[in-house]
VEXGUVEX-85045 format. One line per 5 residues: number of its first residue (from 1); for each residue x, y, z of C-alpha. Coordinates in Angstrom, 1 decimal, decimal comma. Example, Ala and Ser with C-alpha at 12.3 -4.5 7.8 and 13.67 -1.06 7.14 Angstrom:
1 = 12,3/-4,5/7,8; 13,7/-1,1/7,1;
***
This chain:
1 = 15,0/3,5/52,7; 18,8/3,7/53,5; 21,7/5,7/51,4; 23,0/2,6/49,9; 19,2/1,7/48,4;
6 = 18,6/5,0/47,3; 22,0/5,1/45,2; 21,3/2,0/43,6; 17,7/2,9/42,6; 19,3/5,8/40,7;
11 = 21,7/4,0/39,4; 19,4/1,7/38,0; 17,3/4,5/36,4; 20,3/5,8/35,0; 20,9/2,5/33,1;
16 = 17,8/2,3/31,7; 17,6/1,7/27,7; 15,6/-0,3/25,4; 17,1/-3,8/26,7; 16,1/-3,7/30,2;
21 = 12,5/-1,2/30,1; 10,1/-0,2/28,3; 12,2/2,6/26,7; 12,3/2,9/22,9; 15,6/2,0/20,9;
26 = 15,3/5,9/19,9; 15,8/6,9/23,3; 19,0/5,2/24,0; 22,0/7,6/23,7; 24,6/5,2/22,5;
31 = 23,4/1,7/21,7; 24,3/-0,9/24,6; 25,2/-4,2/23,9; 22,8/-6,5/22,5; 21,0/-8,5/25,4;
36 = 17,6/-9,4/23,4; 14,8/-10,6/25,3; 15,0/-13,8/22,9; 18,6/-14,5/22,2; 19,1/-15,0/18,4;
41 = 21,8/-17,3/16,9; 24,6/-15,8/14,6; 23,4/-15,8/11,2; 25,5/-15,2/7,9; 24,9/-12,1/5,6;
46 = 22,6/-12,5/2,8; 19,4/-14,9/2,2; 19,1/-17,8/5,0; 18,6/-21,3/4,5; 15,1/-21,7/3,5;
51 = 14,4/-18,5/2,6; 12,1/-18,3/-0,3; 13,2/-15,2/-2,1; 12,0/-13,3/-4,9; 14,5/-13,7/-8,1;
56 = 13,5/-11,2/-11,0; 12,4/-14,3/-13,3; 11,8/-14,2/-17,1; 8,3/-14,7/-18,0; 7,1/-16,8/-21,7;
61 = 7,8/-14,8/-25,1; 3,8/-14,7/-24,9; 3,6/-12,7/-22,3; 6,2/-9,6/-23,0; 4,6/-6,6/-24,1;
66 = 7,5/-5,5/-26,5; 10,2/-7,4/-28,3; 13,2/-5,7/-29,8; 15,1/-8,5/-32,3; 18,8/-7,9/-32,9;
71 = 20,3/-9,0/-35,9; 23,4/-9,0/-37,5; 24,1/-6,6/-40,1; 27,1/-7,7/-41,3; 29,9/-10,4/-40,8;
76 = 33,1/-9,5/-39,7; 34,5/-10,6/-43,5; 32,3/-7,7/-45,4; 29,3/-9,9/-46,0; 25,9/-8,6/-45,4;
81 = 23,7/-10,9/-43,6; 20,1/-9,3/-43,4; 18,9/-11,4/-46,6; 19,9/-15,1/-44,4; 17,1/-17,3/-42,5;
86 = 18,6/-16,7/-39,0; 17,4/-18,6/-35,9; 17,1/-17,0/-31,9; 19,9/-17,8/-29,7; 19,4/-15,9/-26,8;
91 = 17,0/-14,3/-24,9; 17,8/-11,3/-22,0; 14,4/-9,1/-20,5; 14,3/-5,8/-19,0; 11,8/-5,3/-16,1;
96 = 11,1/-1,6/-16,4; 8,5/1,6/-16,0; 7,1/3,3/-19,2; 6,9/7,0/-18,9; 3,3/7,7/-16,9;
101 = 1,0/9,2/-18,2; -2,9/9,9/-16,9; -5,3/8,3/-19,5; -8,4/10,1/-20,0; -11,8/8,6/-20,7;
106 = -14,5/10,8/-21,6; -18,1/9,6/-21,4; -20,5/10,7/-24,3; -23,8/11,3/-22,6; -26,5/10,2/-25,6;
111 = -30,1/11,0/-25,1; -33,2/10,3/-27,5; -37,1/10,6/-27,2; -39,3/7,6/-26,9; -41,1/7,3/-30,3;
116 = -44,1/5,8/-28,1; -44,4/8,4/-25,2; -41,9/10,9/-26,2; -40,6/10,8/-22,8; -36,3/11,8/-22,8;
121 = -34,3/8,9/-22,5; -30,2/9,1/-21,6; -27,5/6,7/-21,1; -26,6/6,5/-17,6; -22,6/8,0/-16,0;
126 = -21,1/5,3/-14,2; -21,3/5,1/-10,6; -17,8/6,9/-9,6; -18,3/9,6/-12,6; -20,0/12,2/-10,8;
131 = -18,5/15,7/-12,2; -18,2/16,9/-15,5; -14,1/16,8/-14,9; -12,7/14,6/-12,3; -9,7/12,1/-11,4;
136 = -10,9/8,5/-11,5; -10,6/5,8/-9,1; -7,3/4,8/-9,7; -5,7/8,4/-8,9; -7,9/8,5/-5,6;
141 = -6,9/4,8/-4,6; -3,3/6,4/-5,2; -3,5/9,5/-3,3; -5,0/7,1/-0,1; -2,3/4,8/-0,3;
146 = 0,8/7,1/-0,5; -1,1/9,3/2,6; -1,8/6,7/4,5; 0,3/3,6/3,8; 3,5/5,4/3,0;
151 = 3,1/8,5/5,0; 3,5/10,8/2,3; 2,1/14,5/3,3; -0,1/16,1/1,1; 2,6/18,6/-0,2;
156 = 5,2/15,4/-1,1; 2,1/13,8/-3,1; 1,5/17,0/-5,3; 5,4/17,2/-5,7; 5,0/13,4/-6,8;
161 = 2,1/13,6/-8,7; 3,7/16,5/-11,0; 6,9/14,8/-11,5; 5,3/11,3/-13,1; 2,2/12,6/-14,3;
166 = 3,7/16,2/-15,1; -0,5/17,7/-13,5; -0,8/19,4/-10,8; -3,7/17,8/-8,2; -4,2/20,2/-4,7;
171 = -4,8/19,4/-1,8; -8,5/19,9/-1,5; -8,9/16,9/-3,8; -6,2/14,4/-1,6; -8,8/15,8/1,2;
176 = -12,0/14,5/-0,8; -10,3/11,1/-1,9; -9,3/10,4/1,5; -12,9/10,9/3,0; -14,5/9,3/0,0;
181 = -12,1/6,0/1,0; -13,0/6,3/4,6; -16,8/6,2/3,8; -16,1/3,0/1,7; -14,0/1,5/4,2;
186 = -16,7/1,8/7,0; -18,3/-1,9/5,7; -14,9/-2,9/6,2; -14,3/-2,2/9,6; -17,3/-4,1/10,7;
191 = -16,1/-7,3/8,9; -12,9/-6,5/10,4; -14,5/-6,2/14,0; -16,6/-9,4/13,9; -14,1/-11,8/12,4;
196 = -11,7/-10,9/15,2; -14,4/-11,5/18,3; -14,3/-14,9/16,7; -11,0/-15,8/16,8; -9,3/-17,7/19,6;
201 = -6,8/-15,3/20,2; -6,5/-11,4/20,0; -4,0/-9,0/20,5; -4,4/-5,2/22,3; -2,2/-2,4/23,2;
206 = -2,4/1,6/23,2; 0,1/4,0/22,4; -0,3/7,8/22,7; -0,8/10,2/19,9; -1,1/13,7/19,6;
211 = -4,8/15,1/18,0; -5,3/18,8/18,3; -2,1/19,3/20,4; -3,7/17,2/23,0; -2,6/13,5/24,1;
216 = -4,9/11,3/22,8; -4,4/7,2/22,8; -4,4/5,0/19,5; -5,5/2,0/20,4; -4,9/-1,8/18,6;
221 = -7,2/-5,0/18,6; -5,6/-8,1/16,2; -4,2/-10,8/14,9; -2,3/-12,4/12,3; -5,0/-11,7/9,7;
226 = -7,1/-8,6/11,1; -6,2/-5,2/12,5; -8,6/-2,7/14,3; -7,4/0,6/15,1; -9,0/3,3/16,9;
231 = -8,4/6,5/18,3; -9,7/7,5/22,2; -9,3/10,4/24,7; -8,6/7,7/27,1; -6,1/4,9/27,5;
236 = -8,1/2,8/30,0; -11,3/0,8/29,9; -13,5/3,4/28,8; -11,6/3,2/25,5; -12,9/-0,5/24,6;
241 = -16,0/0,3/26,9; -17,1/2,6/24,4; -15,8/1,5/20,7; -15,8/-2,3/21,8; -18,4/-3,4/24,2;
246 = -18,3/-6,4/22,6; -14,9/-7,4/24,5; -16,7/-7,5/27,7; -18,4/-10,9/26,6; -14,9/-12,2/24,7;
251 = -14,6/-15,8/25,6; -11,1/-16,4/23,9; -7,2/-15,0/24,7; -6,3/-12,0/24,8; -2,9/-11,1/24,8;
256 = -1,4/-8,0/26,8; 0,9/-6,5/28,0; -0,5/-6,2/31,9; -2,1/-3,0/31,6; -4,6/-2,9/34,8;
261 = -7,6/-1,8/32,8; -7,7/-4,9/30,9; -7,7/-7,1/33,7; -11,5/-6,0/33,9; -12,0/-7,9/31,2;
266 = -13,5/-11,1/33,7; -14,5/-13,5/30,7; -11,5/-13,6/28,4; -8,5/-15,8/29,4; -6,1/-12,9/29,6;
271 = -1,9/-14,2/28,6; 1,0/-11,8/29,5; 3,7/-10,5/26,9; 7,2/-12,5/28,1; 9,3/-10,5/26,2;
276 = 8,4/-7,3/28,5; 9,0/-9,6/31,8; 12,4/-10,7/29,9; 13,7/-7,1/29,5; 12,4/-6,1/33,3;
281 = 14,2/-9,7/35,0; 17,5/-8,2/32,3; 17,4/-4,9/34,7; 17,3/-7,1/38,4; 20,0/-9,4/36,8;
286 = 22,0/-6,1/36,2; 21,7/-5,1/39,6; 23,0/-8,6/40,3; 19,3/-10,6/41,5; 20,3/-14,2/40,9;
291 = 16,2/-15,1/41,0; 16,0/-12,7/38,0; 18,4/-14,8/36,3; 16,9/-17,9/37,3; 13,4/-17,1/35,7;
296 = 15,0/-15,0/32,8; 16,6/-19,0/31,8; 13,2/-20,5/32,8; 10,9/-18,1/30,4; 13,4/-18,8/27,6;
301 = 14,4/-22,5/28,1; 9,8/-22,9/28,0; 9,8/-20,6/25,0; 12,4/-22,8/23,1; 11,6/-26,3/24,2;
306 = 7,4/-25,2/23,2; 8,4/-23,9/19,9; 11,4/-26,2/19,0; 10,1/-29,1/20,6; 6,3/-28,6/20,8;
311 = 6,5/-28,7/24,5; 3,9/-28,6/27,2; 3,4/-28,3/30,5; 0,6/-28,3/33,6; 0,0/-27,1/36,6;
316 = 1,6/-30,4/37,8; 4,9/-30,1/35,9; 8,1/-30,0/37,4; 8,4/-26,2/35,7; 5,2/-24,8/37,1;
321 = 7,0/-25,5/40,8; 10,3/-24,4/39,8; 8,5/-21,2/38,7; 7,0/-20,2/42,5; 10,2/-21,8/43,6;
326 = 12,0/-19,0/42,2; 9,6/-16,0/43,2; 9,8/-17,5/46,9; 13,6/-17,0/46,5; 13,0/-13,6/45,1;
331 = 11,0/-12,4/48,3; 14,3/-13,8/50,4; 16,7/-11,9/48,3; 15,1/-8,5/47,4; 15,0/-5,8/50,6;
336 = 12,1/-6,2/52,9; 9,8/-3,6/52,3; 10,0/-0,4/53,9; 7,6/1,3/56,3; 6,5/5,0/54,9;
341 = 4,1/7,8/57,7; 2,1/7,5/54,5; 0,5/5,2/52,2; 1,7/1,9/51,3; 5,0/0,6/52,0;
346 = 8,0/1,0/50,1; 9,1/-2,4/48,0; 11,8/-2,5/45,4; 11,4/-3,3/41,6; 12,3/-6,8/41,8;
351 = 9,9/-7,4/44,4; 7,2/-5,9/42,8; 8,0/-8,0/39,9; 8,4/-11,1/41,7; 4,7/-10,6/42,9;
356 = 3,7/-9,5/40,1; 5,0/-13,0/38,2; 3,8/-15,2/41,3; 0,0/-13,6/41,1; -0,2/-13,9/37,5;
361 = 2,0/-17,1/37,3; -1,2/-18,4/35,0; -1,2/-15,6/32,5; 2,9/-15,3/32,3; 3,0/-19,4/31,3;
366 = -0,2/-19,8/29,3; 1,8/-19,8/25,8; 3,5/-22,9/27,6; 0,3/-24,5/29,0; -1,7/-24,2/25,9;
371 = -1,0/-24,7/22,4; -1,6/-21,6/19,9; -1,1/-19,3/22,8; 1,9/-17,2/21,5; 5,0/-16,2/23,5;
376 = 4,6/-12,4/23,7; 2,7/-9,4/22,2; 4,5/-8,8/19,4; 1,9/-9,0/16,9; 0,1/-5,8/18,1;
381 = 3,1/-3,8/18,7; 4,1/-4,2/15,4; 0,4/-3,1/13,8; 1,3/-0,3/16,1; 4,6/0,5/14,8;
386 = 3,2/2,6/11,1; 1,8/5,1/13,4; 5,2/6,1/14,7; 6,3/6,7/11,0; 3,0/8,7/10,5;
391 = 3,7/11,0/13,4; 7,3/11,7/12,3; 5,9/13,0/9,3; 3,1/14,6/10,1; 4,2/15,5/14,1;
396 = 0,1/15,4/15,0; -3,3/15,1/13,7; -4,9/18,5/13,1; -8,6/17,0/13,8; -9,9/14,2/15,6;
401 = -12,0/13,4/11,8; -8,2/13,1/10,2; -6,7/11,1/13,2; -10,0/8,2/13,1; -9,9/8,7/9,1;
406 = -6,2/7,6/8,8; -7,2/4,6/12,2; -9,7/3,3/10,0; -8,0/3,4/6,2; -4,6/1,8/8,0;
411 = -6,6/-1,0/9,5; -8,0/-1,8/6,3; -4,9/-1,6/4,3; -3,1/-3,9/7,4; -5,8/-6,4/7,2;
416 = -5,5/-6,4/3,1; -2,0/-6,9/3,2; -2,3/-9,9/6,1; -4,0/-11,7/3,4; -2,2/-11,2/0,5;
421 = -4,7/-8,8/-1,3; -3,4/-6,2/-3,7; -4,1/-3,4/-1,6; -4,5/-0,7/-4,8; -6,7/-3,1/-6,5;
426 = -9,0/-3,8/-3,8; -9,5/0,2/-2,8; -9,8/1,0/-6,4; -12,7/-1,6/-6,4; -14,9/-0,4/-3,4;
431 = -14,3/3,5/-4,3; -16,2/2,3/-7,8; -18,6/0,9/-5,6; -18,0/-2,5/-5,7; -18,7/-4,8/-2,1;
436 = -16,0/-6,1/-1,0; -16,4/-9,6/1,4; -13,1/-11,4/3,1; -12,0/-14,7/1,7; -13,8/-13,9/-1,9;
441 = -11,4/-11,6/-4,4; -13,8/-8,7/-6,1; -11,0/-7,7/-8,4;
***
């Protein structure tokens, strides 16, 4: 490799950021110019067009809890009015929080002998009543959420608990609440698990975490309605080998982000995230590649005209050419590769990538050759994202118990909230031991 190709690989390191790599937007030191992978149109401040919204409405006189009538006193001439039939004329409501409080139930035990037998006969504790004093369900469903959902640490939720409920609650009994959940959420998971190996289309991706100040990998399998999370030592194959053998006999789409161990995966129909192609062809344009820019227009002019238009094509279309056409100009327009004593031989970026599209040209334009294929990978990054707020929180997990604890409680919470399930209710109803089924509402 000359001088001149060595400067510009540095150069192009250098420029790295979140637009053009796979670097988060954290990492960039002052934020570049916006050059999304998908453009998006200019859009006014405020609700859009079509935008449902959720206006604070008034609900029927029926239903408020509390009505305060104001009537006149007095008119303005001296008169006293409290003795005349007066008639409403307005109505305003205030939405609003009543000063918490715990309520406590206490359960009389009653006993008696049988007049028959005399054997001792008692009334029987509920289920979730297991200790002469004890917080119920709902302050355990709490404590879950707020840890888990909301990334509280256990400190903030004593701090929280004593300033609404004015009690004090430790931390050995967020500990027990949290464990208690997980063991109730195990049924869960398995739904969870199943549901998604019968769907068409599945999502993956890893990202690392720290357990026991070692790296450790979190790793993601979902959709639009189910999540599965799961920690793992390791980010390759023996990750799913081991906590999902059931992917080796997958038969639908999976969606990924071209990670080489999941191309192991022979029986799935495997479909490549676009939007991480789009920000690696936004690097070669910088460095001036006019294929890059040629495919970058291609990807997006397929992604618009598919979900605009409800476009699609085939191996016989006139885009499917174009598409090699433009990696065979790639290989005429990047360096030849580069002879080394050792190894393989050198090859620039863009000509790794133009390989990379032209052997995989299948997987890049599946969401264009088939219909509910989507575009990129988005969908798994983003049940990703929560444990990026957890870590800034918490830094690590102290034990690989508290790291697959908080994997399994998120992806039952994620999966609630997919479907529209009140996510207190429902915990509050398996930790009293109810069973809780998807698609039929236990509380």
């Amino acid at each position: 490799m000359d001088l001149n190709q060595k400067v510009l690989v540095l150069e192009a390191r250098l420029n790295q950021n979140s637009q053009n790599s796979s670097k988060p937007p954290s990492s960039d030191e002052h934020k570049p110019k916006r050059k999304p992978g998908i453009p998006q149109e200019p859009k006014s401040r405020g609700g859009q067009k079509g935008h449902k919204g959720d206006t604070l409405k008034m609900v029927p006189s029926d239903q408020v809890e509390k009505v305060e009538p104001l009537k006149p006193e007095r008119c303005a001439c001296g008169k006293r009015l409290l003795r005349q039939l007066m008639e409403l004329k307005s109505r305003r409501q205030v939405f609003d929080i009543p000063d918490p409080k715990l309520i406590v139930t206490e359960y009389q035990q009653y006993g008696c002998n049988c007049p028959n037998c005399g054997r001792l006969n008692t009334g029987q504790f509920p289920q979730e009543v297991s200790a002469p004093v004890q917080y119920g369900v709902g302050v355990q469903a709490l404590v879950s959420i707020l840890n888990v959902k909301y990334h509280l640490g256990y400190q903030q939720i004593e701090e929280l608990f004593g300033d609404l409920f004015n009690q004090t609650i430790n931390a050995s009994t967020i500990q027990s609440a949290l464990v208690k959940a997980n063991t109730c959420a195990e049924p869960i998971m398995e739904q969870i698990k199943s549901r998604l190996f019968e769907s068409a289309v599945c999502h993956v991706d890893e990202t690392g975490i720290r357990i026991n100040k070692g790296r450790h990998w979190l790793h993601v399998l979902c959709n639009e309605a189910y999540t599965f999370l799961y920690p793992h030592e390791k980010r390759g194959k023996e990750a799913f080998n081991e906590v999902m053998p059931e992917l080796k006999t997958y038969r639908g789409t999976l969606v990924h982000d071209c990670w080489s161990s999941y191309w192991s995966l022979v029986l799935v129909f495997h479909s490549l995230c676009n939007p991480h192609l789009l920000r690696e062809l936004t690097a070669q344009i910088e460095q001036e590649r006019s294929w890059a820019d040629q495919m970058h227009k291609l990807l997006l002019r397929l992604y618009y005209e598919k979900y605009l238009r409800g476009l699609q094509i085939s191996k016989k279309s006139p885009e499917w050419l174009e598409f090699e056409q433009i990696c065979q100009a790639a290989f005429e327009e990047e360096p030849p590769p580069v002879k080394n004593i050792r190894g393989k031989p050198k090859k620039t970026k863009g000509r790794n990538l133009a390989e990379r599209l032209l052997k995989y040209q299948e997987e890049v334009l599946r969401f264009a050759l088939e219909e509910n294929i989507p575009f990129s990978n988005n969908q798994a990054e983003r049940d990703l994202r929560q444990i990026k707020g957890k870590q800034k929180v918490a830094g690590c997990f102290r034990t690989w118990e508290g790291a697959s604890r908080y994997a399994r409680l998120a992806s039952v919470f994620s999966s609630w909230r997919k479907q529209n399930y009140n996510v207190f209710l429902e915990l509050k109803g398996i930790l009293a031991g109810k069973k809780f089924e998807f698609g039929m509402q236990t509380t």
